[in-house]
C-alpha positions in Angstrom: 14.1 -78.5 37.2 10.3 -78.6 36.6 7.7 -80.1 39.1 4.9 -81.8 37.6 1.3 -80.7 38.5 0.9 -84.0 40.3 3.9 -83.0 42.6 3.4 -81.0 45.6 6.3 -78.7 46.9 7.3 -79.5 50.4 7.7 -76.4 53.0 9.3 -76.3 55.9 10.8 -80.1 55.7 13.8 -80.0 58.3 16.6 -81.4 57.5 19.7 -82.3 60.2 23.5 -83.2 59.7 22.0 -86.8 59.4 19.0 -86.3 57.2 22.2 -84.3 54.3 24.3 -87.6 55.0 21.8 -90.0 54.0 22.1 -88.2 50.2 25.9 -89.7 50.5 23.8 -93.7 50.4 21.3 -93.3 47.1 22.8 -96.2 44.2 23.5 -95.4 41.1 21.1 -96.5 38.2 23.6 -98.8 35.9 25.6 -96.8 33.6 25.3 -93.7 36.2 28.5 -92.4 37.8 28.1 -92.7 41.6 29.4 -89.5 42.6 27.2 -87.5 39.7 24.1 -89.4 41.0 24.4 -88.3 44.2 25.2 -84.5 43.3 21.9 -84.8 41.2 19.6 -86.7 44.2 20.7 -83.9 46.5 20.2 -80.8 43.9 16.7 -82.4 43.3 16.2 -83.1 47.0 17.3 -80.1 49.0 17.0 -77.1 49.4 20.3 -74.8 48.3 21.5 -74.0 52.5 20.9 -77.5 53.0 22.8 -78.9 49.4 25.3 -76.8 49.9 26.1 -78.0 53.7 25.8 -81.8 51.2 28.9 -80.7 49.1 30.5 -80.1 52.0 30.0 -83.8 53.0 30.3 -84.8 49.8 34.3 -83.6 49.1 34.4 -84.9 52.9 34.3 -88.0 51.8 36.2 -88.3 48.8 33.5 -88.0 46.4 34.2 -86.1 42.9 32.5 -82.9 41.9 33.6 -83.7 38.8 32.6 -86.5 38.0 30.8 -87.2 34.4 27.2 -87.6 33.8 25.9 -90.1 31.4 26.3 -86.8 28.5 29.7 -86.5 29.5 28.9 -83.0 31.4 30.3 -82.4 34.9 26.9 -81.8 37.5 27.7 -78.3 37.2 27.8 -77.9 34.0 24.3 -79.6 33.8 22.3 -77.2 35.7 24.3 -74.2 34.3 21.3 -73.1 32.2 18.6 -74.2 35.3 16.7 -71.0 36.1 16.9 -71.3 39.9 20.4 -72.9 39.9 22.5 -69.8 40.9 22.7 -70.8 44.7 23.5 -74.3 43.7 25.7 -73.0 41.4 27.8 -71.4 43.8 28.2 -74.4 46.4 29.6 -76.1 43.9 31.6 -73.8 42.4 33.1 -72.4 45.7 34.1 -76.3 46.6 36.0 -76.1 43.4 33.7 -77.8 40.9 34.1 -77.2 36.9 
């Protein structure tokens, strides 16, 4: 993931039980598997204690971690090659993602 100049990092941005859940809401753009879209708000949107706590919520509630992307690549094996993945990595693949 790459921030553009024009972006500014947020630090110390607290997120609750509630704040995670409200990841579980975001539509799809058309064409966009729901339960990929919502893998790929939360990677972009959290930070890797709170996405992982997300995943959590996510296979909570039925959702697939499996689920194609628009390439035909499962979530994880879209950010495989990210360089500050890793931690995401292993939420996913410790809640049995492929």
């Amino acid at each position: 993931m790459v921030l553009r100049k024009d972006k500014q990092k947020v630090l110390g941005e607290f997120f609750d039980d509630e704040r995670i859940k409200s990841f579980l809401t975001f539509e799809p753009p058309a064409g966009v598997s729901r339960d990929y879209h919502l893998l790929e708000k939360a990677y972009r949107g959290m930070r890797e204690e709170n996405f992982a706590t997300f995943v959590q919520f996510f296979t909570d509630a039925g959702y697939d971690l499996n689920a194609p992307g628009p390439d035909g690549k499962t979530f994880l094996q879209s950010i495989r090659d990210h360089r500050w993945a890793e931690p995401y990595i292993e939420a996913l693949e410790k809640a049995g993602a492929q």
